[in-house]
N, CA, C and O atoms as a GROMACS GRO file, in nm:
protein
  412
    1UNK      N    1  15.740  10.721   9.391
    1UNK     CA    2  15.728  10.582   9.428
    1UNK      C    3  15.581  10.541   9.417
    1UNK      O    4  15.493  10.606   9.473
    2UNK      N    5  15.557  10.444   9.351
    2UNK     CA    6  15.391  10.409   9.304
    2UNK      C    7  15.371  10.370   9.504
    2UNK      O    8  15.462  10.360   9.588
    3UNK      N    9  15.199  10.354   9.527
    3UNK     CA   10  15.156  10.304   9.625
    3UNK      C   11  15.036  10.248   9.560
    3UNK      O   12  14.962  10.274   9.466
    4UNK      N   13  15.049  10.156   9.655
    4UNK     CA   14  14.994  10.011   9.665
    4UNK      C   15  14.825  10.079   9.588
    4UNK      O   16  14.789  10.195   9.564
    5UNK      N   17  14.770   9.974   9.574
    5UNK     CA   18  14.612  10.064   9.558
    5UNK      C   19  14.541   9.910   9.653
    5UNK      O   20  14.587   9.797   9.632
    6UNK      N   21  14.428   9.935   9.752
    6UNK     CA   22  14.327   9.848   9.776
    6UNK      C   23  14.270   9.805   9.672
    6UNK      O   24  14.243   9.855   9.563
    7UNK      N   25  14.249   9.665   9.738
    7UNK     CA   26  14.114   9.599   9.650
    7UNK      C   27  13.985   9.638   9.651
    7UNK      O   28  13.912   9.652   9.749
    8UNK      N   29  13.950   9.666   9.472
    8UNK     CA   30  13.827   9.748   9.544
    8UNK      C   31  13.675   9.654   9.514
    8UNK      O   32  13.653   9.560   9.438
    9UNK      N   33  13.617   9.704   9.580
    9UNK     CA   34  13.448   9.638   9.623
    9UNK      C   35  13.430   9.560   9.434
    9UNK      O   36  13.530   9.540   9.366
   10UNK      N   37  13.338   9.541   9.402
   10UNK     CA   38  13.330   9.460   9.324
   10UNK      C   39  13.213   9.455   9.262
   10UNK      O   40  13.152   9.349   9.278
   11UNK      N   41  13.140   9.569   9.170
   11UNK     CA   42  13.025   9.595   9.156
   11UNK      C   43  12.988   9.503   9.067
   11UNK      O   44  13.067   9.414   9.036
   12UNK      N   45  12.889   9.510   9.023
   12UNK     CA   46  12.805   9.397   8.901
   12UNK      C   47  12.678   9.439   8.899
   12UNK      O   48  12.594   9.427   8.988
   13UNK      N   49  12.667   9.492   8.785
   13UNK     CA   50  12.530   9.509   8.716
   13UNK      C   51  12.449   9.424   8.693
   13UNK      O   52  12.449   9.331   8.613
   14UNK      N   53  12.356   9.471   8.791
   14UNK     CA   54  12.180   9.372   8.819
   14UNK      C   55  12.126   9.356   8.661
   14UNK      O   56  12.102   9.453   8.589
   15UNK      N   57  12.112   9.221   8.622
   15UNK     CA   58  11.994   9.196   8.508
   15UNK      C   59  11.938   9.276   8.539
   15UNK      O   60  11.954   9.348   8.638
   16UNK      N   61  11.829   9.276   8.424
   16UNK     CA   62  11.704   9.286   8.437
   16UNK      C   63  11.606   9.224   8.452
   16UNK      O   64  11.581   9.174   8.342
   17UNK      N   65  11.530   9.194   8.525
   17UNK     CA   66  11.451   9.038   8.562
   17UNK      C   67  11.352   9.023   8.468
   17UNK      O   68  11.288   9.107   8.404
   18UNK      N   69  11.348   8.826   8.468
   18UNK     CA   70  11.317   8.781   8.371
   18UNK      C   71  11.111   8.745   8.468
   18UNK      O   72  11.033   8.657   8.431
   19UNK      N   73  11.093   8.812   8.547
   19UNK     CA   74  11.001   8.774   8.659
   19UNK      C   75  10.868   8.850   8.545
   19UNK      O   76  10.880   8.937   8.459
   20UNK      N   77  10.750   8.774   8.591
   20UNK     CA   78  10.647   8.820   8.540
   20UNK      C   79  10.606   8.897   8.661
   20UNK      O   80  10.578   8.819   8.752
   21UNK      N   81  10.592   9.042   8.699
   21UNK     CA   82  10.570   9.171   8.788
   21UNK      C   83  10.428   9.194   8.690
   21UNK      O   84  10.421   9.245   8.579
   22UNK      N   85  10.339   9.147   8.760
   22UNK     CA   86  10.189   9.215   8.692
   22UNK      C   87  10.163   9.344   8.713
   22UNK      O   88  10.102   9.418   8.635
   23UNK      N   89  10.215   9.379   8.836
   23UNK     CA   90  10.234   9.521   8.944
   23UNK      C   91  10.335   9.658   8.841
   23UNK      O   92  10.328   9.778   8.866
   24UNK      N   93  10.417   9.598   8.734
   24UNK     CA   94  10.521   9.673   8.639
   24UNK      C   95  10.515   9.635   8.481
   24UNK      O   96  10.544   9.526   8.431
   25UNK      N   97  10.491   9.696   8.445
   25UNK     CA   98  10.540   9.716   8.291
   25UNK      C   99  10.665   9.678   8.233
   25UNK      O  100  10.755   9.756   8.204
   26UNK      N  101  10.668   9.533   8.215
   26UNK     CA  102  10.778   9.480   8.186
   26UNK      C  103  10.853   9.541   8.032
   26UNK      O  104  10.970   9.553   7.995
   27UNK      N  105  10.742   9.564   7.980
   27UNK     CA  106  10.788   9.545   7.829
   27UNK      C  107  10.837   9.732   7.860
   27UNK      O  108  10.853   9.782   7.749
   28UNK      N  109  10.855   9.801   7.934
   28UNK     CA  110  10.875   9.945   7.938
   28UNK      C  111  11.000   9.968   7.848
   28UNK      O  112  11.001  10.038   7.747
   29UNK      N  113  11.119   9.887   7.907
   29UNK     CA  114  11.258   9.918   7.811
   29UNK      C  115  11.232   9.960   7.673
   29UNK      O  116  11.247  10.068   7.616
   30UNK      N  117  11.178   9.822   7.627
   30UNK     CA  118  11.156   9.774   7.530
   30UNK      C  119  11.068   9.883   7.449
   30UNK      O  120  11.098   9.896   7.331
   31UNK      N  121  10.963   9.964   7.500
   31UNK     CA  122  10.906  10.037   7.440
   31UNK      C  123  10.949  10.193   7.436
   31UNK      O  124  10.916  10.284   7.360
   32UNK      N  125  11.014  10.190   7.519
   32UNK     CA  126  11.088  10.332   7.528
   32UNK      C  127  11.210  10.325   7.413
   32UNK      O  128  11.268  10.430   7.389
   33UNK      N  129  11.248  10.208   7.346
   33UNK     CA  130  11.348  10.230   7.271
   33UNK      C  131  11.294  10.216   7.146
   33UNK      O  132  11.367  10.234   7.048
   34UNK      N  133  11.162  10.183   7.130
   34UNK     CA  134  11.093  10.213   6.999
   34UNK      C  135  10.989  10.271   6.947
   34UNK      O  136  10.936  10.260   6.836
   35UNK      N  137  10.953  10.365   7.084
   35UNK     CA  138  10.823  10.445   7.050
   35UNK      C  139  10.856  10.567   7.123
   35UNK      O  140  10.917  10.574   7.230
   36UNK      N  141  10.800  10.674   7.045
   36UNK     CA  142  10.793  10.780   7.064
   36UNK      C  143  10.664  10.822   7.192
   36UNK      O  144  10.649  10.936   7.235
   37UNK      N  145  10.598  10.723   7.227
   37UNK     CA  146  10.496  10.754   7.346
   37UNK      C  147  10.565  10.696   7.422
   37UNK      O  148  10.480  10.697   7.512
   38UNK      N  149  10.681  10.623   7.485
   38UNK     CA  150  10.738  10.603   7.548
   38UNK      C  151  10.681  10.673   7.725
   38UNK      O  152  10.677  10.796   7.737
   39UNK      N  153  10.650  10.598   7.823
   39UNK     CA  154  10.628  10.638   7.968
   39UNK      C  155  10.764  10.696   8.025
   39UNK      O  156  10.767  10.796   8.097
   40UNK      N  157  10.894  10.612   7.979
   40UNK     CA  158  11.052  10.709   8.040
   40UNK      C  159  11.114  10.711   7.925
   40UNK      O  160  11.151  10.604   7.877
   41UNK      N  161  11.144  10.872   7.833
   41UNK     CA  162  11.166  10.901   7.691
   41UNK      C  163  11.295  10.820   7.748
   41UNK      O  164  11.332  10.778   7.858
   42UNK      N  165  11.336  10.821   7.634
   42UNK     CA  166  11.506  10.746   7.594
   42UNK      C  167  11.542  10.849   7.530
   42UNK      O  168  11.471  10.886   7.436
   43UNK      N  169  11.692  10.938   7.575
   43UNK     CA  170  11.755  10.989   7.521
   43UNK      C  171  11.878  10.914   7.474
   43UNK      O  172  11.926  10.845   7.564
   44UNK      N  173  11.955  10.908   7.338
   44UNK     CA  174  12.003  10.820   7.295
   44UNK      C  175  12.132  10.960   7.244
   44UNK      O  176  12.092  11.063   7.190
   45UNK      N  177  12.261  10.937   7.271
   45UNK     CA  178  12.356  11.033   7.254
   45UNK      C  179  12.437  10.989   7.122
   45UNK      O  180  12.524  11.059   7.070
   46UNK      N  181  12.402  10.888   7.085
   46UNK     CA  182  12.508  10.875   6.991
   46UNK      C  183  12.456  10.906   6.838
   46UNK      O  184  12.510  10.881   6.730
   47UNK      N  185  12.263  11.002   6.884
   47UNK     CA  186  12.238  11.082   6.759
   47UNK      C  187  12.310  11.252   6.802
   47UNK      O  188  12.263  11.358   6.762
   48UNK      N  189  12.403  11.241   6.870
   48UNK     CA  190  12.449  11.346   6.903
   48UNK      C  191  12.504  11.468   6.788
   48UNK      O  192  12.470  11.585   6.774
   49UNK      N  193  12.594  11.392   6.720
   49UNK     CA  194  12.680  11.408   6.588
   49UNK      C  195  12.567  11.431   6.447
   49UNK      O  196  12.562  11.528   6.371
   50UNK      N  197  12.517  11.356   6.448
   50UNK     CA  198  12.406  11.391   6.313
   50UNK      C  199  12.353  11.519   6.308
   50UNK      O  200  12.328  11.599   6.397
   51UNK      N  201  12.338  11.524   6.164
   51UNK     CA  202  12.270  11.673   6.149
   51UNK      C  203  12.108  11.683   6.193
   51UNK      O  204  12.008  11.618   6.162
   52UNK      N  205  12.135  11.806   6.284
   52UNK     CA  206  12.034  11.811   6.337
   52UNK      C  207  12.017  11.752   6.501
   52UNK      O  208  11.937  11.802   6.580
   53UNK      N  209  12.112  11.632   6.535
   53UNK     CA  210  12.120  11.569   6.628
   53UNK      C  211  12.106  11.669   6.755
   53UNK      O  212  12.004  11.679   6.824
   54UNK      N  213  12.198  11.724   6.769
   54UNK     CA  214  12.202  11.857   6.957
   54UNK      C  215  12.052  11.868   6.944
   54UNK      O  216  11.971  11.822   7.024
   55UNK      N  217  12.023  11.937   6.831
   55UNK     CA  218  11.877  12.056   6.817
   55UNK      C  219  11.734  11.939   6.901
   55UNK      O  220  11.632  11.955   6.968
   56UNK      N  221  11.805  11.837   6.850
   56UNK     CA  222  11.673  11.703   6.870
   56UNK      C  223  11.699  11.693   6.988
   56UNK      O  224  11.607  11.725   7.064
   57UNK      N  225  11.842  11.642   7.059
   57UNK     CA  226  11.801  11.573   7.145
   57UNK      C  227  11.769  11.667   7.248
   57UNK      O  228  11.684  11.640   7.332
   58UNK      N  229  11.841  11.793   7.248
   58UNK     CA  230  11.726  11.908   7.308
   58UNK      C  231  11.639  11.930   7.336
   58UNK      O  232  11.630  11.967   7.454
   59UNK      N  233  11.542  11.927   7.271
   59UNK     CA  234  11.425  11.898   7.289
   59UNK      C  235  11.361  11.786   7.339
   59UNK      O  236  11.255  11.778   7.401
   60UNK      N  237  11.439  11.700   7.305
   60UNK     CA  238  11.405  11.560   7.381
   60UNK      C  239  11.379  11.590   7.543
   60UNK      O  240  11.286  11.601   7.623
   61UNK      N  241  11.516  11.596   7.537
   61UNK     CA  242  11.529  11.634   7.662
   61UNK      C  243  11.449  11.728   7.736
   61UNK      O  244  11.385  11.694   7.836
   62UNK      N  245  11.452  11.837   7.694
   62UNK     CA  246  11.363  11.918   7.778
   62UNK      C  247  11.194  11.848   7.807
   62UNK      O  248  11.143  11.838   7.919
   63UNK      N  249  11.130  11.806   7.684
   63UNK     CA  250  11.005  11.753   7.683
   63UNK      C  251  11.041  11.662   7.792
   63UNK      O  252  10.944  11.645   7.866
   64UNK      N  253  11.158  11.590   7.834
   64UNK     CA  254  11.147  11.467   7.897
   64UNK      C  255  11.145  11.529   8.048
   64UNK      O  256  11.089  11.460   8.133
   65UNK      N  257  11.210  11.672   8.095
   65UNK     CA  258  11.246  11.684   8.196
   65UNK      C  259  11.073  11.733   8.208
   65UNK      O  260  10.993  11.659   8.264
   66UNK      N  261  11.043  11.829   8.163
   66UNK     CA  262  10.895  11.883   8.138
   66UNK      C  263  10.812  11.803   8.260
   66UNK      O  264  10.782  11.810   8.379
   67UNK      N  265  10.800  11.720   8.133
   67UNK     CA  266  10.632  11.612   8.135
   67UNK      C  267  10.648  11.518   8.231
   67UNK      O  268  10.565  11.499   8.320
   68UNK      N  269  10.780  11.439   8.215
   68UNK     CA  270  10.818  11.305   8.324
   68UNK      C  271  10.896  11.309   8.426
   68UNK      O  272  10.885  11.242   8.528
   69UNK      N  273  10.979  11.391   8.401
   69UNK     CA  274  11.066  11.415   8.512
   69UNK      C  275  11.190  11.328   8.568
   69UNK      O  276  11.272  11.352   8.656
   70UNK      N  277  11.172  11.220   8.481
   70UNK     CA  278  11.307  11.102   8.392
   70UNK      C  279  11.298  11.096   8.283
   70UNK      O  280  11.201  11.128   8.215
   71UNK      N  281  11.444  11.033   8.233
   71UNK     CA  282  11.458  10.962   8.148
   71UNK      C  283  11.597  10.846   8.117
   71UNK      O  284  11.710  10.855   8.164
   72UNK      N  285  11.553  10.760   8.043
   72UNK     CA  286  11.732  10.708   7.966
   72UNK      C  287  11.794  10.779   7.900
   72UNK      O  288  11.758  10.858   7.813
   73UNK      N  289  11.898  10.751   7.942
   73UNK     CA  290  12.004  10.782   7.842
   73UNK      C  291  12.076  10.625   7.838
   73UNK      O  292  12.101  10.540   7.924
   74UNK      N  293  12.101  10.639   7.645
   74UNK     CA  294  12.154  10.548   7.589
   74UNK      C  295  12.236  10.600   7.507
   74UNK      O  296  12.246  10.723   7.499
   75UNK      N  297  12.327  10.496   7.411
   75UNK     CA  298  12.417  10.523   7.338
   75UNK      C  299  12.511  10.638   7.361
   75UNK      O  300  12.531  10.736   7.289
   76UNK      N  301  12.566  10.605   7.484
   76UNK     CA  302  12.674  10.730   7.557
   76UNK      C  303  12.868  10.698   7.538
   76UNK      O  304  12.971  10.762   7.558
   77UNK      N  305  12.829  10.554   7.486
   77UNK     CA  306  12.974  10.497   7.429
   77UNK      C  307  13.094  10.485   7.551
   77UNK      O  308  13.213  10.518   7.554
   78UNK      N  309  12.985  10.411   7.668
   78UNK     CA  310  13.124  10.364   7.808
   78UNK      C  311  13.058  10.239   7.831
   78UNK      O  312  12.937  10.238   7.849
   79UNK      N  313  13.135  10.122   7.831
   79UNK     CA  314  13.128  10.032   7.862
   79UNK      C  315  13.075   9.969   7.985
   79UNK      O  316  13.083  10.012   8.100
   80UNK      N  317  13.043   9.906   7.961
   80UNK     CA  318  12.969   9.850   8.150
   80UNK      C  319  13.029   9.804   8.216
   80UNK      O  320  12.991   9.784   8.332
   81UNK      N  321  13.162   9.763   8.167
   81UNK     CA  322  13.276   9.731   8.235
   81UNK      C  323  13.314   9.881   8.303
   81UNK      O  324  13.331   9.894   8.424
   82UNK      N  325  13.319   9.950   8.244
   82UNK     CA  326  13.392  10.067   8.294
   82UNK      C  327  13.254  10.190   8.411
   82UNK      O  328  13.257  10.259   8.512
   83UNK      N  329  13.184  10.158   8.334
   83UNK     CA  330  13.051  10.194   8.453
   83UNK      C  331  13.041  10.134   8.572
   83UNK      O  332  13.013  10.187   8.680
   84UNK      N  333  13.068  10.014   8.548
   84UNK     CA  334  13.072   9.922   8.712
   84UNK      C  335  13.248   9.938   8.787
   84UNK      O  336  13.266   9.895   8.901
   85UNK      N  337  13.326   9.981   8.732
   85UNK     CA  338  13.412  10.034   8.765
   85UNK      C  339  13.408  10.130   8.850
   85UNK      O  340  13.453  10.123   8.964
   86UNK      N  341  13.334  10.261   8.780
   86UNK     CA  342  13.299  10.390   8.861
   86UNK      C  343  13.223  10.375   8.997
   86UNK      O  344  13.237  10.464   9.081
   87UNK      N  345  13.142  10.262   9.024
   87UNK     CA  346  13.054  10.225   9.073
   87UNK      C  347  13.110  10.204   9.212
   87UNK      O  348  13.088  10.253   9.323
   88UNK      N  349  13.234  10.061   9.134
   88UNK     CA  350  13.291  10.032   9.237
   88UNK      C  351  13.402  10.165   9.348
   88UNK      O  352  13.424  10.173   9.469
   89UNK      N  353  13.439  10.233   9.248
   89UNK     CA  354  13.590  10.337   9.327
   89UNK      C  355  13.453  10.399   9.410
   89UNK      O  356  13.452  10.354   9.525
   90UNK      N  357  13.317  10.506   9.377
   90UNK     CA  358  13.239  10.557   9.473
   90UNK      C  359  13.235  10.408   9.580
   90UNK      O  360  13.304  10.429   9.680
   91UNK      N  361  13.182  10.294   9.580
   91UNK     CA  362  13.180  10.246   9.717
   91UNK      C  363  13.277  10.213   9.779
   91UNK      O  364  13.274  10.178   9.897
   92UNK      N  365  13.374  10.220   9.711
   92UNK     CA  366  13.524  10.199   9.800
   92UNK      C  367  13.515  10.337   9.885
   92UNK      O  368  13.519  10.312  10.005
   93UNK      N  369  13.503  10.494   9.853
   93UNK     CA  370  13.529  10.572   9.924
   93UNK      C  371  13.399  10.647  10.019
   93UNK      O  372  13.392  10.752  10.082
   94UNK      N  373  13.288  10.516   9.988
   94UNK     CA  374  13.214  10.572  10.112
   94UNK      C  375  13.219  10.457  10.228
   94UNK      O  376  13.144  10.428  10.321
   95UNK      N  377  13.331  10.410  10.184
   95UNK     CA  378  13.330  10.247  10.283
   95UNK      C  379  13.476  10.302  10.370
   95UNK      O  380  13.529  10.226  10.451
   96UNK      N  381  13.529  10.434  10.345
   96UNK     CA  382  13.666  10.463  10.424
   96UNK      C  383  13.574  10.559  10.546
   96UNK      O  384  13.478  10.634  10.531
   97UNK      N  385  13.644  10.521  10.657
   97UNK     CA  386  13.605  10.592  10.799
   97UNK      C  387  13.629  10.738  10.799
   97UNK      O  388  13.744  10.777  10.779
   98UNK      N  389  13.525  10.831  10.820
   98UNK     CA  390  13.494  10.994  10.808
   98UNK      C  391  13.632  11.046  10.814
   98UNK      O  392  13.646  11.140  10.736
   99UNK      N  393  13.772  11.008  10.901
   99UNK     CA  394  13.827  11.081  10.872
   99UNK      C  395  13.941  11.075  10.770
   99UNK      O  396  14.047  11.134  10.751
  100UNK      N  397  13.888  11.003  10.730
  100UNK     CA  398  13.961  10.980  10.572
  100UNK      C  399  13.815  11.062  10.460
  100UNK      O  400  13.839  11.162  10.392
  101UNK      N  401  13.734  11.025  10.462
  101UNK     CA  402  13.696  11.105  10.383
  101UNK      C  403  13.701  11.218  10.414
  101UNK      O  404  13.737  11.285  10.318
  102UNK      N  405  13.672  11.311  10.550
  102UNK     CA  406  13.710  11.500  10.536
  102UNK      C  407  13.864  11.532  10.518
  102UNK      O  408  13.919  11.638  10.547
  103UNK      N  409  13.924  11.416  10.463
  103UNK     CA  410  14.092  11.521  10.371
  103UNK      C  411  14.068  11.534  10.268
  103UNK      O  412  14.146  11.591  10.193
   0.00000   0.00000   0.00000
């Protein structure tokens, strides 16, 4: 017998602000997705498949965990619909009273 499901919370992905922050590096996105000096590397998955792709982004990665200790990840192929989805079911189940969450 199906059961009912709650309505769940209702996430939405924050812009990115359009604010002039003198205090932040606005243009950061922007440069992390086209330069290799990048301040937070961009790991990008959908060179995953290419030859050569794992070996790279490997290294990416590691240099990124290394030196910065973040990074992006892009081109992972899930929708933001479906990311704000995930978003939402985690705050639905930290919004249920403890003894629903220890079953």
């Amino acid at each position: 017998m199906p059961v009912a499901t709650p309505q769940l919370y209702q996430y939405s992905h924050v812009a990115e602000t359009k604010e002039n922050l003198d205090w932040a590096d606005c243009e950061l996105y922007f440069v992390c997705m086209t330069s290799d000096l990048c301040a937070v590397p961009n790991i990008d998955l959908s060179k995953f498949s290419s030859p050569g792709g794992k070996e790279s982004l490997a290294k990416q990665l590691i240099e990124a965990v290394r030196t910065k200790g973040f990074f992006y990840v892009t081109g992972y192929g899930i929708s933001q619909e479906d990311v704000d989805r995930q978003f939402a079911l985690g705050q639905a189940f930290y919004e249920l009273p403890l003894e629903e969450k220890l079953k």
